[in-house]
C-alpha positions in Angstrom: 0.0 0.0 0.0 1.6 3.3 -0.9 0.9 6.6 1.2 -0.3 9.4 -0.2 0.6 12.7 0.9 -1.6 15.3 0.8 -1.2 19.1 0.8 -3.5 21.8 2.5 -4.3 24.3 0.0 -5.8 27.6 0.9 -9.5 28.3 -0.8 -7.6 30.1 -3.7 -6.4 26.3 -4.3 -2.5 27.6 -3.9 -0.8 25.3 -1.0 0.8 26.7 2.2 4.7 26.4 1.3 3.5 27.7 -2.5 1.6 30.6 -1.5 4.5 31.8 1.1 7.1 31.2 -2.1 4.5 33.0 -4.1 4.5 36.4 -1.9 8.4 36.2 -1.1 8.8 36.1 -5.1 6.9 39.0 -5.4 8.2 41.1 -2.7 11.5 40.3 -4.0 10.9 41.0 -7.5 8.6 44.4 -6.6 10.1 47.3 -9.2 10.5 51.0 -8.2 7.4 52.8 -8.0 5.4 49.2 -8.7 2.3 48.1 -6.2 2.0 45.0 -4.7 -0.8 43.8 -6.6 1.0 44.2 -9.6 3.9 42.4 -9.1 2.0 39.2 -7.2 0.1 39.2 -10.6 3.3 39.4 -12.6 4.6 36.2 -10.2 1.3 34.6 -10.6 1.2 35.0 -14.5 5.1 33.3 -14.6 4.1 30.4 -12.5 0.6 29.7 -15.1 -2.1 30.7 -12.5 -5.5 31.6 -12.5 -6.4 35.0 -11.9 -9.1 33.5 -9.4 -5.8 32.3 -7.2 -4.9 36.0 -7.4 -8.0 37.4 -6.4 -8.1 34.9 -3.4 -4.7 35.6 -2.4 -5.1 39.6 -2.7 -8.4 38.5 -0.9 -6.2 37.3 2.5 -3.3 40.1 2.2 -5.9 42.8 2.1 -8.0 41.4 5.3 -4.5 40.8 7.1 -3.6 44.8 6.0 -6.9 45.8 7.8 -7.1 43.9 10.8 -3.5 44.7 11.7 -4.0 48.3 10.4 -0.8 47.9 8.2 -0.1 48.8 3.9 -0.5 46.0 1.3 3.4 45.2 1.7 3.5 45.0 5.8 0.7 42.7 5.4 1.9 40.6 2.9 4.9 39.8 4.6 3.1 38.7 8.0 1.6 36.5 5.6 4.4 35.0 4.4 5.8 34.7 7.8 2.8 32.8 9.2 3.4 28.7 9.0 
């Protein structure tokens, strides 16, 4: 019997250890004068996703950036920190 190993994946359908690679791409790879949004689409368009993975993602950055009273960026990057 083999085991299969299965993945959590956030409602966006991106996985945990993807979507934290997915936001550290694009914080890395954010161009002067650039937004967020723009280049977590830009990573997203690379990688082949959906723009229904972006909107979910946004989605959760955007709630973290209000609860915790923070920007886009600040917000992202608790995301990314969270395990």
């Amino acid at each position: 019997m083999q085991r299969r190993e299965v993945a959590f994946q956030s409602p966006g359908g991106i996985g945990l250890e993807d979507r934290r690679d997915i936001i550290l791409e694009a914080i890395k790879d954010l161009h002067k004068n650039e937004t967020f949004e723009r280049a977590l689409g830009r990573v997203l368009r690379k990688r082949g996703r959906e723009y229904q993975e972006y909107q979910s993602l946004m989605a959760e950055i955007r709630r973290r950036a209000e609860k915790d009273h923070v920007d886009l960026l600040v917000a992202a990057k608790l995301e990314a920190s969270v395990d």
